[in-house]
Biopython code that builds the backbone (N, CA, C, O; Angstrom):
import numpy as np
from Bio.PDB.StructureBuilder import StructureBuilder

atoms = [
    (1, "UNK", "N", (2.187, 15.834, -11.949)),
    (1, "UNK", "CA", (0.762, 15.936, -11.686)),
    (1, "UNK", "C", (0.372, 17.402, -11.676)),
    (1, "UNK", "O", (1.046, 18.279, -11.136)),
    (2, "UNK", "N", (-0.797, 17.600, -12.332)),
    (2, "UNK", "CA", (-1.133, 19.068, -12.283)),
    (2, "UNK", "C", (-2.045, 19.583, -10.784)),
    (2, "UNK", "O", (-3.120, 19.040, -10.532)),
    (3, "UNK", "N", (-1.557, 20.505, -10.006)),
    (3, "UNK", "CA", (-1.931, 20.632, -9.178)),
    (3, "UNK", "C", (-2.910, 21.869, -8.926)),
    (3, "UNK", "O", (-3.521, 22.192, -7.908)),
    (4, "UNK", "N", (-2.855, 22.440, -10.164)),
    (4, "UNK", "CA", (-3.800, 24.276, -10.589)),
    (4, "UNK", "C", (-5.069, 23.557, -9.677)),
    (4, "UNK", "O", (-5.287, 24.068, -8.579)),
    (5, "UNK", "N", (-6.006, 22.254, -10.148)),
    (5, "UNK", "CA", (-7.120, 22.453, -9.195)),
    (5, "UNK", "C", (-7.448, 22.199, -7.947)),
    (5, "UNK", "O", (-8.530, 22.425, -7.406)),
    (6, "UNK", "N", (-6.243, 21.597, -7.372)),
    (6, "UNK", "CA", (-6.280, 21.536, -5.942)),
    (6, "UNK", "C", (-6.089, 22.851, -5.052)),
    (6, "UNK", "O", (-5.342, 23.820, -5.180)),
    (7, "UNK", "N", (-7.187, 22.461, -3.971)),
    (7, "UNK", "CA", (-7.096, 23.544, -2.618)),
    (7, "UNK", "C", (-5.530, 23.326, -2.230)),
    (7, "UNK", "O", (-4.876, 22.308, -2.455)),
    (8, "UNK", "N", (-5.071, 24.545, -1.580)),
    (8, "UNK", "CA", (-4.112, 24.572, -0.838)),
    (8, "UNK", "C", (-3.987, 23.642, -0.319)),
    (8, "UNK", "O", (-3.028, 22.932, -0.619)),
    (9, "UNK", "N", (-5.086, 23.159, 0.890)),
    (9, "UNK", "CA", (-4.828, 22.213, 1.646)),
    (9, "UNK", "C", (-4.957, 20.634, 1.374)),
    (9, "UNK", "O", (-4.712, 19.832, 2.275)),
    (10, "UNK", "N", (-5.389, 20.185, -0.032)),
    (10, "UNK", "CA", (-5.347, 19.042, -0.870)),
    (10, "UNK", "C", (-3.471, 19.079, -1.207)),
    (10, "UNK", "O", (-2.827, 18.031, -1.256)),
    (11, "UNK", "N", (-3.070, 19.938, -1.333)),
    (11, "UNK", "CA", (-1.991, 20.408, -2.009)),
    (11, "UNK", "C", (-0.788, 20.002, -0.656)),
    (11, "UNK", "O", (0.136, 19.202, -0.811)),
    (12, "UNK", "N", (-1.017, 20.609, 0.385)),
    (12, "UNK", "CA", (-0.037, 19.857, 1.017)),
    (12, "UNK", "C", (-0.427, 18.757, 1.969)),
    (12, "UNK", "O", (0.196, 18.682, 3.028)),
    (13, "UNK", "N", (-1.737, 17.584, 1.617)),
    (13, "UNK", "CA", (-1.238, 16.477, 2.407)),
    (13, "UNK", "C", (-1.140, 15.939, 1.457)),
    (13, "UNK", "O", (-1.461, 14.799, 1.793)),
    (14, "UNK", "N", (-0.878, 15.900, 0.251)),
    (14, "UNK", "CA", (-0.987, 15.048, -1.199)),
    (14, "UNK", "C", (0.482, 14.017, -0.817)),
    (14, "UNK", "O", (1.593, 14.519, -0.648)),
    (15, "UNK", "N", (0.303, 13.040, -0.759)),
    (15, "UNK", "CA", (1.424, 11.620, -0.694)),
    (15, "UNK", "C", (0.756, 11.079, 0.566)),
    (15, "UNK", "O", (0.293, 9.940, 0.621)),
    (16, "UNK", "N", (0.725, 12.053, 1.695)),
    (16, "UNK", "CA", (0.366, 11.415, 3.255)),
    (16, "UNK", "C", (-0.966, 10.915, 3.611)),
    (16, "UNK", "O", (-2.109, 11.104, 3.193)),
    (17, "UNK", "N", (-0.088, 9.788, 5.084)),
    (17, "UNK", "CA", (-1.493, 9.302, 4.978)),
    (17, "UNK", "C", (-2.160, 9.733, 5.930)),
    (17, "UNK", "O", (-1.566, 10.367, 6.802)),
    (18, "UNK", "N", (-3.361, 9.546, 6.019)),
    (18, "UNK", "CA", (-4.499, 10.624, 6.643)),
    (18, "UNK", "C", (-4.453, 10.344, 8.538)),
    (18, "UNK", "O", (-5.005, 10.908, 9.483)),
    (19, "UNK", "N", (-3.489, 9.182, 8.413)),
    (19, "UNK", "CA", (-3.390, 8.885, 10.322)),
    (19, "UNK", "C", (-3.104, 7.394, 10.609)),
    (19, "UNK", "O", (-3.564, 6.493, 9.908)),
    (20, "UNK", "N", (-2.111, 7.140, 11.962)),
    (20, "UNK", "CA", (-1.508, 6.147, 11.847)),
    (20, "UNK", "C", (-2.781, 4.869, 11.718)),
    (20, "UNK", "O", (-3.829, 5.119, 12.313)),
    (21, "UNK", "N", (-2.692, 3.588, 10.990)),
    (21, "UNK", "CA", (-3.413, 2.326, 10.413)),
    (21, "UNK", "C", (-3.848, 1.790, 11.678)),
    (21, "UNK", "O", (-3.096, 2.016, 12.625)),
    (22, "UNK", "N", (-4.891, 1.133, 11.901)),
    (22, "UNK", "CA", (-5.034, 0.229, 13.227)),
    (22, "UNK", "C", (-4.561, -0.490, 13.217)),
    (22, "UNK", "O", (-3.816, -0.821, 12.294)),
    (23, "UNK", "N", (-4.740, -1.056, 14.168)),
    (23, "UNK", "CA", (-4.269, -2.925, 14.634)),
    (23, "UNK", "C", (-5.281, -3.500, 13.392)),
    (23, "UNK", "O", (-4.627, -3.950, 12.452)),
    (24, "UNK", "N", (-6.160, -3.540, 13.286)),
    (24, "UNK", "CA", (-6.846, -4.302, 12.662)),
    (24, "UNK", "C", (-6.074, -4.265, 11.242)),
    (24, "UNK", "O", (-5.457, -5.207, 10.746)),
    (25, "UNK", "N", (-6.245, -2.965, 10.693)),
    (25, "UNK", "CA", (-5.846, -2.732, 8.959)),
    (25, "UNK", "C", (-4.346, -3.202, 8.881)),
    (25, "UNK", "O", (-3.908, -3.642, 7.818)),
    (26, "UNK", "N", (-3.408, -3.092, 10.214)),
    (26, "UNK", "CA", (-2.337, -4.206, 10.039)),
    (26, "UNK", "C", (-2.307, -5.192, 9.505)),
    (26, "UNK", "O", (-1.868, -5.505, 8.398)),
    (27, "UNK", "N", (-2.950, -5.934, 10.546)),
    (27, "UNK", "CA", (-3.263, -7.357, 10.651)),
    (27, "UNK", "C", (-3.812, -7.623, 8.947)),
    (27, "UNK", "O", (-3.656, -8.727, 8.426)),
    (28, "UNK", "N", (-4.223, -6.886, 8.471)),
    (28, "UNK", "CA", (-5.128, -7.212, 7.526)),
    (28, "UNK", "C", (-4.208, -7.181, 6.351)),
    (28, "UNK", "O", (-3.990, -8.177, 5.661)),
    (29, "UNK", "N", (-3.617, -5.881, 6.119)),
    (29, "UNK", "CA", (-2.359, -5.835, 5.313)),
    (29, "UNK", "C", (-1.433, -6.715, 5.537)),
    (29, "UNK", "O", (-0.815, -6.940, 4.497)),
    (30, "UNK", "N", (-1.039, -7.344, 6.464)),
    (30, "UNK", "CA", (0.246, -8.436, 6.802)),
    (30, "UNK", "C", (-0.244, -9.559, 6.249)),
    (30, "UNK", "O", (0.520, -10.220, 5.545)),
    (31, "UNK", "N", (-1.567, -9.992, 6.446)),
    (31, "UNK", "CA", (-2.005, -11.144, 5.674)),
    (31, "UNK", "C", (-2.154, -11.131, 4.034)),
    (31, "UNK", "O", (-1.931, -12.131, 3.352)),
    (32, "UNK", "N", (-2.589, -9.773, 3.460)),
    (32, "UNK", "CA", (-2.090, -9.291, 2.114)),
    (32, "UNK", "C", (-1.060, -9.791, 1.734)),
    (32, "UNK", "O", (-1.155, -10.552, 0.771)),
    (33, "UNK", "N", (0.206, -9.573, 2.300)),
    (33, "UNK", "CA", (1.828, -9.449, 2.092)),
    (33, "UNK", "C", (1.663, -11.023, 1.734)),
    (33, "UNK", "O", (1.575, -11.580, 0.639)),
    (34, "UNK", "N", (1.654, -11.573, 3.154)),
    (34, "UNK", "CA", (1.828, -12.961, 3.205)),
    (34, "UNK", "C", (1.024, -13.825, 2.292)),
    (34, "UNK", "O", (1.500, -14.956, 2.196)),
    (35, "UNK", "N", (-0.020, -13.624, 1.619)),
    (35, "UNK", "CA", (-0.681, -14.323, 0.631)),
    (35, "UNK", "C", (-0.068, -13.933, -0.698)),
    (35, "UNK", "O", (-0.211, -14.743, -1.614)),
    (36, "UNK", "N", (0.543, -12.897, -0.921)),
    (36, "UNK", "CA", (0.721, -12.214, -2.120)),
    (36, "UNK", "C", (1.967, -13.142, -2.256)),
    (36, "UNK", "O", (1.912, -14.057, -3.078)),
    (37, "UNK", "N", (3.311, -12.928, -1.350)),
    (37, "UNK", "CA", (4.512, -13.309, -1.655)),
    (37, "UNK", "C", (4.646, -14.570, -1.535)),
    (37, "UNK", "O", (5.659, -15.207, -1.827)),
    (38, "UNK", "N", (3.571, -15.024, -1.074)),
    (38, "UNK", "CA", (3.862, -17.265, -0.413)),
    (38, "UNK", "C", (3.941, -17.910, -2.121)),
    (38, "UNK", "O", (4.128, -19.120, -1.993)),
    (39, "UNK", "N", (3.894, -17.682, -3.089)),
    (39, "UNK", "CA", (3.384, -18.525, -4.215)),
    (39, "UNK", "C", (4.502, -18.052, -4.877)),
    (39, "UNK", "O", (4.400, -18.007, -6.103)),
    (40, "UNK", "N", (5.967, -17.542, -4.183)),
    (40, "UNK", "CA", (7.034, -17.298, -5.301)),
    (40, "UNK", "C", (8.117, -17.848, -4.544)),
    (40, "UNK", "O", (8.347, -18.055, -3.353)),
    (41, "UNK", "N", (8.887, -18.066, -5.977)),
    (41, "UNK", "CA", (10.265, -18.753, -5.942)),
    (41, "UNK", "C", (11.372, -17.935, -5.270)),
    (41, "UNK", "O", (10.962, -16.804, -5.004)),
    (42, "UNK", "N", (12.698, -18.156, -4.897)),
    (42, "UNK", "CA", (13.626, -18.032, -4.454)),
    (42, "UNK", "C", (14.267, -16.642, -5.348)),
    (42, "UNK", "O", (14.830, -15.635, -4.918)),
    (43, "UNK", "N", (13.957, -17.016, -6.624)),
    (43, "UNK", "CA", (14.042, -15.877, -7.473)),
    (43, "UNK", "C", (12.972, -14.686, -7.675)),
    (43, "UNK", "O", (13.119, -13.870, -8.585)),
    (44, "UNK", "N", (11.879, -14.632, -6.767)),
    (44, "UNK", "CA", (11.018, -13.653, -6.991)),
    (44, "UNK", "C", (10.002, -13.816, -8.342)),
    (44, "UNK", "O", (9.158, -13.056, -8.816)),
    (45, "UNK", "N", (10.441, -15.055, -8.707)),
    (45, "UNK", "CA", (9.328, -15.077, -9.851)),
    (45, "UNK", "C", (8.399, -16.176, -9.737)),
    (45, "UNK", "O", (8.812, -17.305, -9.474)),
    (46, "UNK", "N", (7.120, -15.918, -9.922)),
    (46, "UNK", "CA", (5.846, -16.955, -9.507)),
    (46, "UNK", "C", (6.356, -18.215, -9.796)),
    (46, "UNK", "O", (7.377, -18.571, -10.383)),
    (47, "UNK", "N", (5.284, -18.927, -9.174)),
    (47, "UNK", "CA", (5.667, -20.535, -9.570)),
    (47, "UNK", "C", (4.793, -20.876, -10.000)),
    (47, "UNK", "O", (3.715, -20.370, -9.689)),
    (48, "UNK", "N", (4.884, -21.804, -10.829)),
    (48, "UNK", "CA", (3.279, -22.598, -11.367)),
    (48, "UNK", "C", (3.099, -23.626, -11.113)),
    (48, "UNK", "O", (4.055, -24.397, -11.028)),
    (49, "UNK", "N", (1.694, -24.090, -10.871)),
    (49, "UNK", "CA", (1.022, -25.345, -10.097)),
    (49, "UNK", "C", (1.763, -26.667, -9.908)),
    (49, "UNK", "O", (1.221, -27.599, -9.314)),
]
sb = StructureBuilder()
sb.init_structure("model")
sb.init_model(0)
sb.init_chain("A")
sb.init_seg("    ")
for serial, (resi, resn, name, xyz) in enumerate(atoms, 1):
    if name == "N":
        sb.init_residue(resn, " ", resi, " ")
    sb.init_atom(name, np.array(xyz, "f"), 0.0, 1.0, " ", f" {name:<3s}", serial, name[0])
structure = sb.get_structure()
């Protein structure tokens, strides 16, 4: 990634995240996970209807 136009300080929080997630955005992401991965096989590959 070219970094010439970033500020210094763009420059070193670049990957991190900006502060620990709430309870809520947990909760919210865990239900992500769990909807995403429920519809696959044993082998990791989708299943169909």
């Amino acid at each position: 990634m070219a970094i010439e136009y970033l500020s210094d300080e763009q420059v070193a929080r670049y990957g991190q995240f900006a502060g620990e997630p709430s309870p809520q955005e947990l909760e919210s992401f865990s239900g992500w996970m769990l909807r995403r991965w429920s519809g696959r096989g044993s082998s990791g590959a989708r299943t169909t209807g």
